[in-house]
TILUMMAR-26097 format. One record per residue (C-alpha): residue in one letter; chain; x, y, z. Coordinates in steps of 0.1 Angstrom, whole numbers. Last residue first. Layout:
BEGIN
rest, kette, x, y, z
A, A, X, Y, Z $
...
# end
This chain:
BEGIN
rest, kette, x, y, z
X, A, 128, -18, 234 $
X, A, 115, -6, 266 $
X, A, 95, 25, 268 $
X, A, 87, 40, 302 $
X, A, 50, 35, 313 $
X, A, 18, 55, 313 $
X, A, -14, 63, 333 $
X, A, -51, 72, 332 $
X, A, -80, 56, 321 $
X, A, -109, 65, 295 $
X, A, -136, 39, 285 $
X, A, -151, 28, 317 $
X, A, -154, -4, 338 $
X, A, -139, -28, 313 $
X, A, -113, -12, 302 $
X, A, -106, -2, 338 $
X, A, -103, -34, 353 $
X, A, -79, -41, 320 $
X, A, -59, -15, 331 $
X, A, -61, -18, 368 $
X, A, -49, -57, 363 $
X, A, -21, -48, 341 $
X, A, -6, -24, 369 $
X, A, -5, -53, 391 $
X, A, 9, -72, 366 $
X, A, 42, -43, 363 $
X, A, 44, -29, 332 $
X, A, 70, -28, 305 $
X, A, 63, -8, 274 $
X, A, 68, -26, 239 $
X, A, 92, -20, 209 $
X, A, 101, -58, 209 $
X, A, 119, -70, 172 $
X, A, 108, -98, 165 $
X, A, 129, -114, 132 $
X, A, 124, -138, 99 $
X, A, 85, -148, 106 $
X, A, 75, -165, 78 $
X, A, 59, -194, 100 $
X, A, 56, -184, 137 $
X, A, 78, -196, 163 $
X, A, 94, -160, 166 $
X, A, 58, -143, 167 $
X, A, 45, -169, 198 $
X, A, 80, -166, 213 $
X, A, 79, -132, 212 $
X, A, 42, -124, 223 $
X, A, 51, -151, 258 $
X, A, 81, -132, 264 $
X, A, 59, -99, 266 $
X, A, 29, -112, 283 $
X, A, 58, -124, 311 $
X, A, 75, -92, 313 $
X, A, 38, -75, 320 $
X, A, 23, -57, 289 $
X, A, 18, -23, 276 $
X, A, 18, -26, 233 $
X, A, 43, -26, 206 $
X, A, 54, -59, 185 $
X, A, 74, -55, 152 $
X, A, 78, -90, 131 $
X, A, 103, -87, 109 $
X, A, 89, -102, 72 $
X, A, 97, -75, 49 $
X, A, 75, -53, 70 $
X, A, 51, -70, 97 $
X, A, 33, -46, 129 $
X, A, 18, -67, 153 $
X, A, -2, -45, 187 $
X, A, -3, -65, 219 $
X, A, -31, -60, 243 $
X, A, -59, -65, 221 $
X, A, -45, -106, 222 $
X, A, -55, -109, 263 $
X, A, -25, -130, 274 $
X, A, -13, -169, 269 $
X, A, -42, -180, 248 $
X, A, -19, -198, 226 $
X, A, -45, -200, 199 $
X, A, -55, -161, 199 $
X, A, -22, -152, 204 $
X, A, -18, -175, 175 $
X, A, -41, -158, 151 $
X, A, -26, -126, 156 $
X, A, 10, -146, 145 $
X, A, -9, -157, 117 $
X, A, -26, -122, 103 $
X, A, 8, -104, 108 $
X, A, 24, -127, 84 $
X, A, -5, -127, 58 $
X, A, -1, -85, 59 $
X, A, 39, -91, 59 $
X, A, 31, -117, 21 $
X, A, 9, -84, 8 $
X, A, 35, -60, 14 $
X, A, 56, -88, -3 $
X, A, 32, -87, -35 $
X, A, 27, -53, -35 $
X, A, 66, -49, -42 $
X, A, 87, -32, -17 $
X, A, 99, 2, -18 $
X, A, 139, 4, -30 $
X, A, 165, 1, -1 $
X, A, 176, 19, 25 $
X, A, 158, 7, 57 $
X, A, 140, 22, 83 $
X, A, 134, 7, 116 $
X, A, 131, 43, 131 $
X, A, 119, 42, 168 $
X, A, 105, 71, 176 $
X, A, 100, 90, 211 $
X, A, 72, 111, 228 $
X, A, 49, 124, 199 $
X, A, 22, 144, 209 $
X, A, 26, 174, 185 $
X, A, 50, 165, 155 $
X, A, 86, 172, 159 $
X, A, 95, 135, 159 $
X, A, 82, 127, 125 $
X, A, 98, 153, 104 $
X, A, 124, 144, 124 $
X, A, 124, 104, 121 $
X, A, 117, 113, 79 $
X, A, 143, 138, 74 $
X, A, 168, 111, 93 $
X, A, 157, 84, 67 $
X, A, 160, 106, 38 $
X, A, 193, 117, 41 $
X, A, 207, 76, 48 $
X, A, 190, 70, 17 $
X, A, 165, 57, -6 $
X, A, 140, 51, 17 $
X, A, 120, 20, 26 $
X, A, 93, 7, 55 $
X, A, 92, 15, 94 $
X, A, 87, 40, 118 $
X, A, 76, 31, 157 $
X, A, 66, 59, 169 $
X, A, 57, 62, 207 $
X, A, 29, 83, 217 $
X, A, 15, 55, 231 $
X, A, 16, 34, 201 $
X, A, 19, 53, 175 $
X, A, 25, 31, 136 $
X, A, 38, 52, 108 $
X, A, 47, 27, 76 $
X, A, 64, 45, 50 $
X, A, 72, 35, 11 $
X, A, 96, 59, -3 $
X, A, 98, 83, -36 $
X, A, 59, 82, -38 $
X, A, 55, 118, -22 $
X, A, 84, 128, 0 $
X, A, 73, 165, 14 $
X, A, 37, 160, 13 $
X, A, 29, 124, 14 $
X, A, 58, 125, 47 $
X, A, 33, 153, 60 $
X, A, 2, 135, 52 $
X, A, 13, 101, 69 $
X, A, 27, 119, 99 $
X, A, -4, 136, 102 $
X, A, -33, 106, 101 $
X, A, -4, 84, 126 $
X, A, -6, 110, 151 $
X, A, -44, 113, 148 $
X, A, -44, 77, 158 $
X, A, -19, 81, 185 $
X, A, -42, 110, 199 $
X, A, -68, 86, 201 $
X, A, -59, 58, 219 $
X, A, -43, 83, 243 $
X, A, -76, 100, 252 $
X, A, -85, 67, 252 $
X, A, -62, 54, 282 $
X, A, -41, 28, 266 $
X, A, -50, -8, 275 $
X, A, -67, -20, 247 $
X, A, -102, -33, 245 $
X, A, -124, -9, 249 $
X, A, -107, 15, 231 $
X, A, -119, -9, 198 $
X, A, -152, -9, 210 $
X, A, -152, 28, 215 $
X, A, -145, 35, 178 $
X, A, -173, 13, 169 $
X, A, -196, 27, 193 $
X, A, -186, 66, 181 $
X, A, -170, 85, 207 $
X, A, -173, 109, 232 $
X, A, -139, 125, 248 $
X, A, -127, 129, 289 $
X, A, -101, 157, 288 $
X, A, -64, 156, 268 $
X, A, -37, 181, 279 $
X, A, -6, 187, 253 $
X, A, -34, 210, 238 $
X, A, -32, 217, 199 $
X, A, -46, 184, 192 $
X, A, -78, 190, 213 $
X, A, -95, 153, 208 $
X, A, -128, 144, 199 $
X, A, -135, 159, 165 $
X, A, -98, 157, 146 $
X, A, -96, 123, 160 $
X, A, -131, 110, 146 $
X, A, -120, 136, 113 $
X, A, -89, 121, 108 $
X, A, -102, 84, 111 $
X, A, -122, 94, 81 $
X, A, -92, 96, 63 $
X, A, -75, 66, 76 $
X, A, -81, 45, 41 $
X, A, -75, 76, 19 $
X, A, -38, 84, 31 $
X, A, -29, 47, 31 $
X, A, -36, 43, -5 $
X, A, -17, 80, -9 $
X, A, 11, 66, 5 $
X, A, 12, 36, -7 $
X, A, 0, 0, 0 $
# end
């Protein structure tokens, strides 16, 4: 998929974003959503207002690389609370720094990672081979049944496996080994937060008690 294909399919996620959250602010109050949008919050352990600024985060970082880099690279922009985990293909060394600061000075945006690489854009066909990828190794949380699956977010390009979310050391080691053991798979490369369980059980009390929560952790790569 590129940019402009990716541009179009999270356009009307800019204006759910642009509607319920105060992107000029640093400061995010209680929002109103949609109940497909709140479904999805539901389940995942980041506190909404959070939910949703990585969305919007993901909408502008998309339009700006569009804007200043057009088709000349194929860029995956993935926020995860408010970390940014960039991957895909650029022509050079040049590029990929433009791109993590382009990136990093956007509003809400905490830290990147930039899995970059400098080579020509992928064909459809392998874009399409990392979408089967991430498909399977979903699958197998499911399976494995080792933690709740929402909690841990897949990201495939050219078959490394990226895994973001908030989970406990042990939901962590369980996602890599599930990824690392699954076909296709040729790397897992952990850009996920480390939380205590304790702090995994107020979470997932509170996704199921109300749909904004409260509360961050340190990245841990």
């Amino acid at each position: 998929m590129n940019l402009t294909d990716t541009i179009k399919r999270r356009s009307a996620l800019l204006f759910l974003a642009a509607s319920v959250v105060p992107l000029l602010s640093g400061c995010f109050g209680a929002v109103a959503v949609g109940a497909g949008a709140g479904v999805l919050m539901a389940a995942d352990r980041r506190p909404s207002e959070i939910y949703l600024s990585d969305e919007a985060t993901e909408i502008r970082a998309t339009n700006r690389i569009g804007e200043k880099f057009g088709d000349k690279v194929h860029i995956n922009v993935t926020s995860y609370n408010r970390t940014v985990l960039i991957t895909g293909e650029v022509p050079s060394e040049e590029v990929k720094g433009d791109v993590e600061r382009t990136i990093a000075g956007l509003p809400n945006v905490k830290a990147t990672v930039n899995e970059l690489q400098i080579a020509g854009a992928s064909s459809f066909s392998a874009r399409g081979n990392d979408s089967y990828i991430t498909s399977k190794v979903k699958a197998r949380f499911i399976d494995h049944n080792k933690f709740p699956p929402t909690v841990v977010k897949v990201v495939t390009e050219s078959g490394a496996v990226y895994l973001l979310g908030l989970v406990t050391q042990a939901e962590a080691d369980a996602a890599v080994e599930i990824a690392r053991t699954t076909g296709g798979v040729m790397k897992v490369v952990r850009v996920m937060e480390i939380i205590s369980a304790d702090e995994a059980r107020r979470l997932d009390s509170l996704t199921k008690s109300a749909p904004a929560k409260s509360g961050q952790a340190q990245p841990a790569k």
